[in-house]
KOLMI-334494 format. One record per residue (C-alpha): x, y, z; residue in three letters. Coordinates in steps of 0.001 Angstrom, whole numbers, plus 500000, padded with zeros to 6 digits. Layout:
<atoms>
XYZALA...
</atoms>
This chain:
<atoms>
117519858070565255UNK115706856307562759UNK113183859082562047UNK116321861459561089UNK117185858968558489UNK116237860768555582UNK117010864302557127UNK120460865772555223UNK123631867770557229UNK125579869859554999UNK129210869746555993UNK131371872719554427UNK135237871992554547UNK138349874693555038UNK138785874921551384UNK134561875888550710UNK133623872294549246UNK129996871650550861UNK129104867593551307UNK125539866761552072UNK125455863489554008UNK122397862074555885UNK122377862928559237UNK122818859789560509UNK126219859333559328UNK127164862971560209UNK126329862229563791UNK129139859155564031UNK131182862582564789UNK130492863755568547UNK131447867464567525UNK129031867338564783UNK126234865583566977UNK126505867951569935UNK126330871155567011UNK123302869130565813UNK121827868767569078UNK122130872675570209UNK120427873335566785UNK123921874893565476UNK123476873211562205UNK120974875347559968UNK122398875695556873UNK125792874634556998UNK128533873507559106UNK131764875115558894UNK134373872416559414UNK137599874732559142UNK140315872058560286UNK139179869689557489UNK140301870391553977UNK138024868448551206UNK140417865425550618UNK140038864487553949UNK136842865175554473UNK135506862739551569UNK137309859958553766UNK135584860917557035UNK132513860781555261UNK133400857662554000UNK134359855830556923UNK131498857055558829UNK128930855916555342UNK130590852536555777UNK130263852125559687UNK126645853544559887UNK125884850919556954UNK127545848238558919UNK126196848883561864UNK122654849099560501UNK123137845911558192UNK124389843971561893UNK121163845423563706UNK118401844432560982UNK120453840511560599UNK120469840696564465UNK116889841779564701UNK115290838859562362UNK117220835822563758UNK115682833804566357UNK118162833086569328UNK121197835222570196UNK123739831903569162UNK122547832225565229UNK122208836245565293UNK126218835797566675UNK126893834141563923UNK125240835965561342UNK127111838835562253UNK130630837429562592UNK131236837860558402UNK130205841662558749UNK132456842479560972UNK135201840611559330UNK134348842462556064UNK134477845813558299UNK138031844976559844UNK138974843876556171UNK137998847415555102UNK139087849259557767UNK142614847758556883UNK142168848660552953UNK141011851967554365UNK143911853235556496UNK146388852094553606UNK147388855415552299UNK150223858025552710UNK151746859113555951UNK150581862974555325UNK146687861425554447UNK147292859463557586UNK148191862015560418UNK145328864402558386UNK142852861917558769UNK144177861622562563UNK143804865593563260UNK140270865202561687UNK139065862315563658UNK140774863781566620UNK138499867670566015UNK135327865716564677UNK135987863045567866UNK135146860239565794UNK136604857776568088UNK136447854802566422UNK138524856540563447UNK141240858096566028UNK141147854362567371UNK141867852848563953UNK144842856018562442UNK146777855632565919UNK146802852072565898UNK148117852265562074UNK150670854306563591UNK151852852444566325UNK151941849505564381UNK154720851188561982UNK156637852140565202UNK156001848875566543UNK159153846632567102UNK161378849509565632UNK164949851145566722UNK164916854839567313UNK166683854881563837UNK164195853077562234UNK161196855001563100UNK163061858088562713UNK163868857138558973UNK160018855958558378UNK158898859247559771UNK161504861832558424UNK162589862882562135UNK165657864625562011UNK167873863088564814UNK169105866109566632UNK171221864902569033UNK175097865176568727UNK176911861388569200UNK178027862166572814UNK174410863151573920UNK172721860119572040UNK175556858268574162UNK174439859403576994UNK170813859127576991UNK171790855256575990UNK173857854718579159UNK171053856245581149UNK168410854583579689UNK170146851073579379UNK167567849056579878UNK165191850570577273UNK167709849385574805UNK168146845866575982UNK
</atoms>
């Protein structure tokens, strides 16, 4: 992979904005890789579930893991002995968790888009990072709760919701 470094993917979103990003970085996406790999990607790639908003953070999630990654591998690479290279790259990865935390800190509608993105592009460590954002807002949670974070419309009448309690008890206990 190192050879490709310089070599430039053009990814075009749904709404016609074209991003040119090294192909390194466009390859953290398995969709994009395997299009890459069956030489689909001549000019362009048309990425028609992705509008340009979310896009720009896919691109820059994968920028900052392929620079992480590469930054780990070089530190790794010139230590001597696999107890200081550990320890060299303990920070970096606390600076990457630190980001990916600053990263997934936006709006509910960014969130889920950036979830259906990583989910087409199969970016797993992205999918990895949205649903765990997501569980940890339903996390320790009533029904009413995570109905009222997430603007679900409770349609069950009284009786029914009743009902479902008494037949569910011990999910409520």
């Amino acid at each position: 992979m190192a050879d490709n470094g310089g070599k430039k993917i053009t990814l075009k979103s749904s709404d016609g904005e074209e991003f040119e990003v090294p192909e390194v970085v466009a390859m953290e996406s398995q969709t994009i890789r395997h299009m890459i790999e069956d030489d689909c990607a001549e000019n362009s790639i048309p990425l028609p579930n992705v509008n340009s908003k979310i896009l720009s953070k896919v691109i820059e999630y994968c920028k900052k893991h392929v620079a992480a990654a590469e930054a780990a591998s070089s530190k790794a690479s010139t230590e001597e002995g696999t107890a200081a290279a550990a320890s060299v790259t303990k920070p970096s990865d606390e600076d990457l968790k630190t980001w990916d935390a600053e990263f997934v800190k936006v709006d509910q509608g960014t969130l889920f888009d950036l979830i259906l993105a990583a989910n087409y592009l199969n970016i797993k460590g992205l999918l990895d990072l949205t649903c765990q954002t997501v569980a940890d807002m339903i996390k320790g949670k009533s029904p009413e709760e995570i109905r009222k974070t997430f603007n679900i419309k409770n349609d069950f009448s009284p009786e029914e919701e009743e009902e479902i309690r008494r037949e569910n008890q011990w999910a409520f206990e």
